[in-house]
N, CA, C and O atoms as CSV, one atom per row, in Angstrom:
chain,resi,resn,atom,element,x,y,z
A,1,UNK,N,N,71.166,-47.305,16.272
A,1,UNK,CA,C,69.992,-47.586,15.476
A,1,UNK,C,C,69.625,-46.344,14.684
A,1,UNK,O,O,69.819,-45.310,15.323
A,2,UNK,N,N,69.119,-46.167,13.393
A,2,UNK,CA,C,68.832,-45.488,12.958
A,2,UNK,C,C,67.242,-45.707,12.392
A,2,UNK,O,O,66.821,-46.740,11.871
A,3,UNK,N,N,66.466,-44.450,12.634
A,3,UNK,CA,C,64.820,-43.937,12.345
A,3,UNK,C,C,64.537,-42.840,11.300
A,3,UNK,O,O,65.253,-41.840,11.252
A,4,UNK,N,N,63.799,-42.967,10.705
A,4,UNK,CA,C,63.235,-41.396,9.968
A,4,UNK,C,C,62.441,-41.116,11.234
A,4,UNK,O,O,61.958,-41.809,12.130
A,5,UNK,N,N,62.506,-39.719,10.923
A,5,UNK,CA,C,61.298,-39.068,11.526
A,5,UNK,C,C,60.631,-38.189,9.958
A,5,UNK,O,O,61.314,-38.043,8.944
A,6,UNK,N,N,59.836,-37.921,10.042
A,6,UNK,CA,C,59.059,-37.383,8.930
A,6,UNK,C,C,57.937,-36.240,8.879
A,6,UNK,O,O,56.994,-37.032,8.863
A,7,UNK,N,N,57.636,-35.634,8.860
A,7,UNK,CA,C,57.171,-34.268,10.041
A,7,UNK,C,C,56.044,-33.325,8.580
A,7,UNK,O,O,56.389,-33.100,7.420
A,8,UNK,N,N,54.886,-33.026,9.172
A,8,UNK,CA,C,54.183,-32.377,8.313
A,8,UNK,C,C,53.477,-31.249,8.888
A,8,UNK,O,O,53.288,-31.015,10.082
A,9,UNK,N,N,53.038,-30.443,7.663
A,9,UNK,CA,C,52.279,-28.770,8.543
A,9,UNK,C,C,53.178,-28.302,8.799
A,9,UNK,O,O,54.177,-28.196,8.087
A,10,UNK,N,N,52.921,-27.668,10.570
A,10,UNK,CA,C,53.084,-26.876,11.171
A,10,UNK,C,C,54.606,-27.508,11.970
A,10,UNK,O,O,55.514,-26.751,12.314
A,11,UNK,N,N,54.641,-28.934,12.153
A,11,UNK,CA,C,55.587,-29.564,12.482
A,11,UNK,C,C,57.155,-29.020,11.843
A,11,UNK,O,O,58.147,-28.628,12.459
A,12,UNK,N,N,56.885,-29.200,10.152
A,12,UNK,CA,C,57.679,-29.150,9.478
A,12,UNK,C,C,57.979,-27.974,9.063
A,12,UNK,O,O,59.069,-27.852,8.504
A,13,UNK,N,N,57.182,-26.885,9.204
A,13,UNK,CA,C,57.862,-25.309,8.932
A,13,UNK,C,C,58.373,-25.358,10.523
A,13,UNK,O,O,59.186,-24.446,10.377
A,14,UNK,N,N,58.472,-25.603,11.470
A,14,UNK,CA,C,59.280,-25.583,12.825
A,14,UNK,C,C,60.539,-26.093,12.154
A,14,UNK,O,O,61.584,-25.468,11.972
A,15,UNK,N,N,60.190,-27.616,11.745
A,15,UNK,CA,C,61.733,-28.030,11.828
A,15,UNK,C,C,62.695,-27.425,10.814
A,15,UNK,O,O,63.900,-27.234,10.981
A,16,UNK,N,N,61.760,-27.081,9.431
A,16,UNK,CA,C,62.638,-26.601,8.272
A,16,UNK,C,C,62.700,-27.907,7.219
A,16,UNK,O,O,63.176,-27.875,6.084
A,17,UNK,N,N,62.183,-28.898,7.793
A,17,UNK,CA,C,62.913,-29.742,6.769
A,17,UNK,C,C,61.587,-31.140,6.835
A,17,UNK,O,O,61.032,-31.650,7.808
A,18,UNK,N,N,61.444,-31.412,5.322
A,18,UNK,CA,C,60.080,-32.593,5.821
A,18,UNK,C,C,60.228,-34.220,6.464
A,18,UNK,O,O,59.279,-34.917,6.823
A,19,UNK,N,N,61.684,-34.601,6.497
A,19,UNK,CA,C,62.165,-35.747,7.247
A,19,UNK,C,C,63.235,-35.541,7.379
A,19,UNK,O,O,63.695,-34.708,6.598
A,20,UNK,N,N,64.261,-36.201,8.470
A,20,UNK,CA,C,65.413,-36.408,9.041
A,20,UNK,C,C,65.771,-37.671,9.448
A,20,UNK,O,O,64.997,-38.222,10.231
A,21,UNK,N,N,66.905,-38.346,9.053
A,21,UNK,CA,C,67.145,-39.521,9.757
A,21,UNK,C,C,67.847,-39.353,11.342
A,21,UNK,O,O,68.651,-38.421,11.396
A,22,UNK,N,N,67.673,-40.056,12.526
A,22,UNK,CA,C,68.052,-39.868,13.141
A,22,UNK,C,C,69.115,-40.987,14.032
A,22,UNK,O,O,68.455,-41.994,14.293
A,23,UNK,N,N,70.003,-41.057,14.363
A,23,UNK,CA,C,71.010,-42.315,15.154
A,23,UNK,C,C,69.754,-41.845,16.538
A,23,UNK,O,O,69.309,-40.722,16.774
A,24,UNK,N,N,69.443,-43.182,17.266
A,24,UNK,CA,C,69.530,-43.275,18.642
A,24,UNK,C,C,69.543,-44.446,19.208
A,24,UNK,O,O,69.304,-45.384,18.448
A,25,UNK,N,N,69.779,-44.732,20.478
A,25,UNK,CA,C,69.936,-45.821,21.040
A,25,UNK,C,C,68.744,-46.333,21.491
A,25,UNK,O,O,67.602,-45.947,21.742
A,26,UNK,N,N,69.681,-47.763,21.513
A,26,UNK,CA,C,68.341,-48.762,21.595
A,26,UNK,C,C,67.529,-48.882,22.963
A,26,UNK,O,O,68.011,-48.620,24.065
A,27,UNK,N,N,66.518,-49.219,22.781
A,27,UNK,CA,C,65.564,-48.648,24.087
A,27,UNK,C,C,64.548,-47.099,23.935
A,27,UNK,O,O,63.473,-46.879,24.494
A,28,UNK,N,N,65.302,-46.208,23.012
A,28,UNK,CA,C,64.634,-45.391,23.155
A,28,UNK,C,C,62.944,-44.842,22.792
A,28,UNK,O,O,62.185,-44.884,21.824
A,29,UNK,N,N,62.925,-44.487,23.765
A,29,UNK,CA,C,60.981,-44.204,23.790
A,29,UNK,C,C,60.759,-43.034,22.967
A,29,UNK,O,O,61.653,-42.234,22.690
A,30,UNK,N,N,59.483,-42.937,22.553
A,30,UNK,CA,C,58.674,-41.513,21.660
A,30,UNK,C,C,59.241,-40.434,22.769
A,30,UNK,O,O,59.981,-39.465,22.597
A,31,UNK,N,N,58.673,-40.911,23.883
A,31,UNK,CA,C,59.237,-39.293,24.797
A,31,UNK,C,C,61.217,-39.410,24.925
A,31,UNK,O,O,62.179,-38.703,25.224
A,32,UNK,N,N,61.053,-40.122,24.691
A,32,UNK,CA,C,62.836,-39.716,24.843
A,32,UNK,C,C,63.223,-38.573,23.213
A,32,UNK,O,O,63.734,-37.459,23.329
A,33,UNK,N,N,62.966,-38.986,22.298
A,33,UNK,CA,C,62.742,-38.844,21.091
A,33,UNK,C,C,61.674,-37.308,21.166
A,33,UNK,O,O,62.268,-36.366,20.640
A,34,UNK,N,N,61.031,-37.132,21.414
A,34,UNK,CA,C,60.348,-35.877,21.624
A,34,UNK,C,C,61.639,-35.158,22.295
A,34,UNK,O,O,62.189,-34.311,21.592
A,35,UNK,N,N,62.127,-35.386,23.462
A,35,UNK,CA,C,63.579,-34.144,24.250
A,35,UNK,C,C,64.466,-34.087,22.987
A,35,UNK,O,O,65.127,-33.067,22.792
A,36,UNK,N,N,64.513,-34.969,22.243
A,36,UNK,CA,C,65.921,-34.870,21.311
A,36,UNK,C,C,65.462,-34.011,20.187
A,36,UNK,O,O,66.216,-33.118,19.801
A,37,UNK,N,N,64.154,-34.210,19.547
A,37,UNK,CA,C,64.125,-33.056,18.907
A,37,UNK,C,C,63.914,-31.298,19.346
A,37,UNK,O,O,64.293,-30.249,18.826
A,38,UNK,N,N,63.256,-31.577,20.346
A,38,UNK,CA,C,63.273,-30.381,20.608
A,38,UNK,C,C,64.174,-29.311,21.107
A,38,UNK,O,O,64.199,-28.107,20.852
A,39,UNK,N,N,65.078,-30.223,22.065
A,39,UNK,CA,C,66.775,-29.925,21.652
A,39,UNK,C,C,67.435,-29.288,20.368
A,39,UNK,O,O,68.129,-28.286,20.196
A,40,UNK,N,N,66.945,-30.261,19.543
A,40,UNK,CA,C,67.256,-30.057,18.182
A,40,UNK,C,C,66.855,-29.193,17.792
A,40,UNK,O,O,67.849,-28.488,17.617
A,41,UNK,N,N,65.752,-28.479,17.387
A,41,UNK,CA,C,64.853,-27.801,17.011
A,41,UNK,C,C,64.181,-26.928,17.531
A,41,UNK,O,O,63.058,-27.063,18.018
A,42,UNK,N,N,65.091,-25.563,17.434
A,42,UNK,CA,C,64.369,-24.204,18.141
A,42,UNK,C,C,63.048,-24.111,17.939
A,42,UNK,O,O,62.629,-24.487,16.844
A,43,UNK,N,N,62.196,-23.649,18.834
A,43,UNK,CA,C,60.716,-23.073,18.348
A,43,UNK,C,C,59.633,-24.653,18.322
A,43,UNK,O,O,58.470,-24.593,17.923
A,44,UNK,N,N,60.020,-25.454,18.619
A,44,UNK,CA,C,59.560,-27.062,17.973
A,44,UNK,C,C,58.871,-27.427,19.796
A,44,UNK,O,O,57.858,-28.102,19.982
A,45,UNK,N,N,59.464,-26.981,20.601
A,45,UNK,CA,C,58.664,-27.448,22.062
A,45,UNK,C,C,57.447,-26.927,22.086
A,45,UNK,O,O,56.417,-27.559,22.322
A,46,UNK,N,N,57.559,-25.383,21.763
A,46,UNK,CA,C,56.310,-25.125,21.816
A,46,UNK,C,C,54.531,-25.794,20.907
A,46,UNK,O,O,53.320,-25.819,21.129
A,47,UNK,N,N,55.480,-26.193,19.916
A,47,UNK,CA,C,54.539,-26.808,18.967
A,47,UNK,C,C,53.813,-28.106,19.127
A,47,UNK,O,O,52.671,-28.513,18.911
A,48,UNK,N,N,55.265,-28.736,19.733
A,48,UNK,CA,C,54.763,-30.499,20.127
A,48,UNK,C,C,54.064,-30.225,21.538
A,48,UNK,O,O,52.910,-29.830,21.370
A,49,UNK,N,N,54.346,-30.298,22.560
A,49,UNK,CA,C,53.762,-29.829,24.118
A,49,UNK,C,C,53.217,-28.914,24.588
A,49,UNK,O,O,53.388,-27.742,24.252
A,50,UNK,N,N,52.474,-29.319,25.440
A,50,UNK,CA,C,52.220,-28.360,26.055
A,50,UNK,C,C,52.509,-27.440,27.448
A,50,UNK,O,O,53.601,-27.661,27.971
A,51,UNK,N,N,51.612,-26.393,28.127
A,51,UNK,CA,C,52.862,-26.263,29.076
A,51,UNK,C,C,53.604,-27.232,30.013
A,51,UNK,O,O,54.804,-27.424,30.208
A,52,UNK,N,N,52.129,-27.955,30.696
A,52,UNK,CA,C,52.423,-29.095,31.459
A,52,UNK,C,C,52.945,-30.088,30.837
A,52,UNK,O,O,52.551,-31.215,31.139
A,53,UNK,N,N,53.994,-29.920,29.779
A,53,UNK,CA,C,54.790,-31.135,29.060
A,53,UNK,C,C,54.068,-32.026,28.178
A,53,UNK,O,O,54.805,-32.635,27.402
A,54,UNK,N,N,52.871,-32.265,28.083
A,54,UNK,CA,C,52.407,-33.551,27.454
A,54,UNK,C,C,51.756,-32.794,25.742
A,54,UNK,O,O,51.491,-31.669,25.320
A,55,UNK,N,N,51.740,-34.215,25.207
A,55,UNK,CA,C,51.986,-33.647,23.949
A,55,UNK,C,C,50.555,-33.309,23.330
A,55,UNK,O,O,49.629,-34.080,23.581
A,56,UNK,N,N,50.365,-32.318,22.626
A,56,UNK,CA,C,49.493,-31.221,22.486
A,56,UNK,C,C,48.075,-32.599,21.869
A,56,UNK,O,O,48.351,-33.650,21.290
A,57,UNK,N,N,46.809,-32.169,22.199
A,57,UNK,CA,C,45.788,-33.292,21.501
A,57,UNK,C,C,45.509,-32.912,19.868
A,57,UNK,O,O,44.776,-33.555,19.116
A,58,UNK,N,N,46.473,-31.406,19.435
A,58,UNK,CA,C,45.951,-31.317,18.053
A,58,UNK,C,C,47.070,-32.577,17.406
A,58,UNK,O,O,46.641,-33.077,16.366
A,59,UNK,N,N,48.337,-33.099,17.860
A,59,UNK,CA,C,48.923,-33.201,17.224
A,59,UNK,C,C,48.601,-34.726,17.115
A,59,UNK,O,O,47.655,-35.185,17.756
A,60,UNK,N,N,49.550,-35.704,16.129
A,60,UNK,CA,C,49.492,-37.274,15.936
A,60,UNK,C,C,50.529,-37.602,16.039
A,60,UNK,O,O,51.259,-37.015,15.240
A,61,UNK,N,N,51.276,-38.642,16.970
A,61,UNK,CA,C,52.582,-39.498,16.299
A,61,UNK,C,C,51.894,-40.701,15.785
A,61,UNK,O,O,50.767,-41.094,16.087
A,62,UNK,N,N,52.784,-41.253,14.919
A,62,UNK,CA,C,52.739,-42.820,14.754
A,62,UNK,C,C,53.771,-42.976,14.438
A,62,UNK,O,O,54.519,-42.132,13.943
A,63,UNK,N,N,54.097,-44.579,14.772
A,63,UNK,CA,C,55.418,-44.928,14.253
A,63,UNK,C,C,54.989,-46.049,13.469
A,63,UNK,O,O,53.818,-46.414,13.575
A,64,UNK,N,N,55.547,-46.472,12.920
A,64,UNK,CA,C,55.433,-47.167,11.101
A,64,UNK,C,C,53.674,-47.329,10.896
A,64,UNK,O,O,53.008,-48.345,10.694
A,65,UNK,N,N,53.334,-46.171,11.012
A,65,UNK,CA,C,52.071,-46.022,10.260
A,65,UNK,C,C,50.912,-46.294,11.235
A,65,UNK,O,O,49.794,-46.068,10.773
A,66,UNK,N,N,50.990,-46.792,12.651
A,66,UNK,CA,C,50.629,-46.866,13.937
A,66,UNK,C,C,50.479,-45.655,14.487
A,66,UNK,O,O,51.202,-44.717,14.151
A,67,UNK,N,N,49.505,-45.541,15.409
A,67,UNK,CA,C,49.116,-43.951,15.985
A,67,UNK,C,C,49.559,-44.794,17.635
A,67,UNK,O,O,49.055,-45.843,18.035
A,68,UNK,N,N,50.499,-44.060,18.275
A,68,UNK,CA,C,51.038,-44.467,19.344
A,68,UNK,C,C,50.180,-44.328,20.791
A,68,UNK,O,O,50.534,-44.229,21.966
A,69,UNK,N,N,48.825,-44.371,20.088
A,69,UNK,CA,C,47.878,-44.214,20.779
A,69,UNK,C,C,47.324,-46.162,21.176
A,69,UNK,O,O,46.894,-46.755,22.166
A,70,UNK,N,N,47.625,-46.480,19.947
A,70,UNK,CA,C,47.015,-47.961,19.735
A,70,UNK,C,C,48.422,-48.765,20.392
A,70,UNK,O,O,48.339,-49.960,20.676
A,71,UNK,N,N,49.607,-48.058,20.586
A,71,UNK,CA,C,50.985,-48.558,21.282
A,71,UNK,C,C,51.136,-48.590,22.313
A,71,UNK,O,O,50.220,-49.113,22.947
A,72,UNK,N,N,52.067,-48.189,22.928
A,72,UNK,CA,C,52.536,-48.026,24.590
A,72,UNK,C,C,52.516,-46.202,24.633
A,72,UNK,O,O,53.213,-45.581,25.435
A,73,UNK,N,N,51.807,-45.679,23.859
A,73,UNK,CA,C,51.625,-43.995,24.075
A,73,UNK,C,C,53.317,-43.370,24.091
A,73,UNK,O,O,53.887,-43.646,23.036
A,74,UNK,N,N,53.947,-42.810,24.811
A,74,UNK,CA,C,54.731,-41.962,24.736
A,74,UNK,C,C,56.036,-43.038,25.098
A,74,UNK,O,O,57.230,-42.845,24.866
A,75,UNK,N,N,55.405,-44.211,25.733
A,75,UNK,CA,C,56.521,-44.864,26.315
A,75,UNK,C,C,56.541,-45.928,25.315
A,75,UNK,O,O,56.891,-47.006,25.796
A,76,UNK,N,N,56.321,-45.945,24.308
A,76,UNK,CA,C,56.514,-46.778,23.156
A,76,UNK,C,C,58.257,-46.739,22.430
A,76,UNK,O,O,58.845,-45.844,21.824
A,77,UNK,N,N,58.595,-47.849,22.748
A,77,UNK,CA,C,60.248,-47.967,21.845
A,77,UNK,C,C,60.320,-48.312,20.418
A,77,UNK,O,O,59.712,-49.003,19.601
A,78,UNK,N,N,61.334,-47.525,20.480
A,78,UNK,CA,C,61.361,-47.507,18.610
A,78,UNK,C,C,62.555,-48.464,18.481
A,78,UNK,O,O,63.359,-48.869,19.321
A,79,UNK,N,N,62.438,-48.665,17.345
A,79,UNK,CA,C,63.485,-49.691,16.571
A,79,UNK,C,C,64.011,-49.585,15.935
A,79,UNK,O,O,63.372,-48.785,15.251
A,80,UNK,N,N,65.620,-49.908,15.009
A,80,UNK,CA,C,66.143,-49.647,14.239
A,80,UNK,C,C,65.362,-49.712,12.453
A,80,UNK,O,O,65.012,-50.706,11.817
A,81,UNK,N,N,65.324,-48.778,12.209
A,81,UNK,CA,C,64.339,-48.947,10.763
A,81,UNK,C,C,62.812,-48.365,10.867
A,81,UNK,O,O,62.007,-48.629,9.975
A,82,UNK,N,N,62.508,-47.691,11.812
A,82,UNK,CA,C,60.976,-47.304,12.290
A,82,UNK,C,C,61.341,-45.764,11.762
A,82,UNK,O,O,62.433,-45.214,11.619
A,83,UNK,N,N,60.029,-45.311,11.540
A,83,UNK,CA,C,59.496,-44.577,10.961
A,83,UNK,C,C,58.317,-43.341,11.521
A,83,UNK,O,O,57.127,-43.423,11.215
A,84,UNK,N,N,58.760,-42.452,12.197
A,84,UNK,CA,C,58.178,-41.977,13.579
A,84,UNK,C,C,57.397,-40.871,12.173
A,84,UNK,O,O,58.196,-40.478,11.323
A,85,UNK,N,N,56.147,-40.512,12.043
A,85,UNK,CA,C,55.408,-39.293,11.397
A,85,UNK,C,C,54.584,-38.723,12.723
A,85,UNK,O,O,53.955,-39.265,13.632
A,86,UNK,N,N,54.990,-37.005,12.282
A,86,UNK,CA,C,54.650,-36.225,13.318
A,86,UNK,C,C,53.501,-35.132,12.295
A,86,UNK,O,O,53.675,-34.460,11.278
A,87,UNK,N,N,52.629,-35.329,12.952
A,87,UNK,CA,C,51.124,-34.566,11.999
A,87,UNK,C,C,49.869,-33.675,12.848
A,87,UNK,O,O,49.618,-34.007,14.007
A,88,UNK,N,N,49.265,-32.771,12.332
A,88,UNK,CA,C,48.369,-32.671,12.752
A,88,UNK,C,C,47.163,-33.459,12.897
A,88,UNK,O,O,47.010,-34.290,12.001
A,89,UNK,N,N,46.378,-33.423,13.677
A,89,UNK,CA,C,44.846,-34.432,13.574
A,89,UNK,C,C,43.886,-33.579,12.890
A,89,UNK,O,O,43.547,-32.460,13.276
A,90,UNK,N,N,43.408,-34.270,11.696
A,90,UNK,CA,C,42.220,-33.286,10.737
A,90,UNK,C,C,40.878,-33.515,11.559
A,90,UNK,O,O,40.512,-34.476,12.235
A,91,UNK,N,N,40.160,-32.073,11.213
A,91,UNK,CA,C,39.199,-32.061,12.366
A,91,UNK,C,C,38.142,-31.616,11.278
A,91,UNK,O,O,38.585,-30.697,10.588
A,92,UNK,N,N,37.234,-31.901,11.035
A,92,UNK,CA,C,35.908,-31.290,10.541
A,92,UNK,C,C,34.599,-31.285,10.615
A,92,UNK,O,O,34.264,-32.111,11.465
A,93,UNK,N,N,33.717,-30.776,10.157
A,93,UNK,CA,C,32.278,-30.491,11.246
A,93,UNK,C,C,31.448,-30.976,9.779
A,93,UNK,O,O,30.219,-31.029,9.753
């Protein structure tokens, strides 16, 4: 199956690059997909997680335009053709 991932900010000076397509197999979850990039991507664990592993509250996934909050959270499966954006959350007073 193949996904964009699409990555902004602070995300995307980690990765170097503002989207990537990626092959993975079917079944696979946001957290499976979180190990593979960060695998991928020196310097990128620290950014997405935190120490205790879980993924930082500044940051956002959604997948096709969905905040994986309103999904199955981390254990949400992606699909061939989905569209994973990795962002900061805007905060203002």
């Amino acid at each position: 199956m193949e996904i964009e991932c699409v990555f902004f900010g602070p995300i995307q000076e980690a990765t170097g690059t503002k989207a990537t397509a990626l092959t993975i197999e079917p079944g696979t979850t946001v957290a499976e997909l979180i190990t593979d990039l960060t695998a991928e991507y020196e310097g990128l664990e620290e950014r997405l997680l935190t120490d205790s592993g879980e993924i930082r509250d500044s940051l956002v996934f959604t997948v096709n335009k969905r905040h994986i909050r309103h999904l199955e959270g981390e254990a949400t499966e992606l699909s061939d053709g989905d569209t994973v954006r990795i962002t900061t959350s805007i905060q203002g007073g």
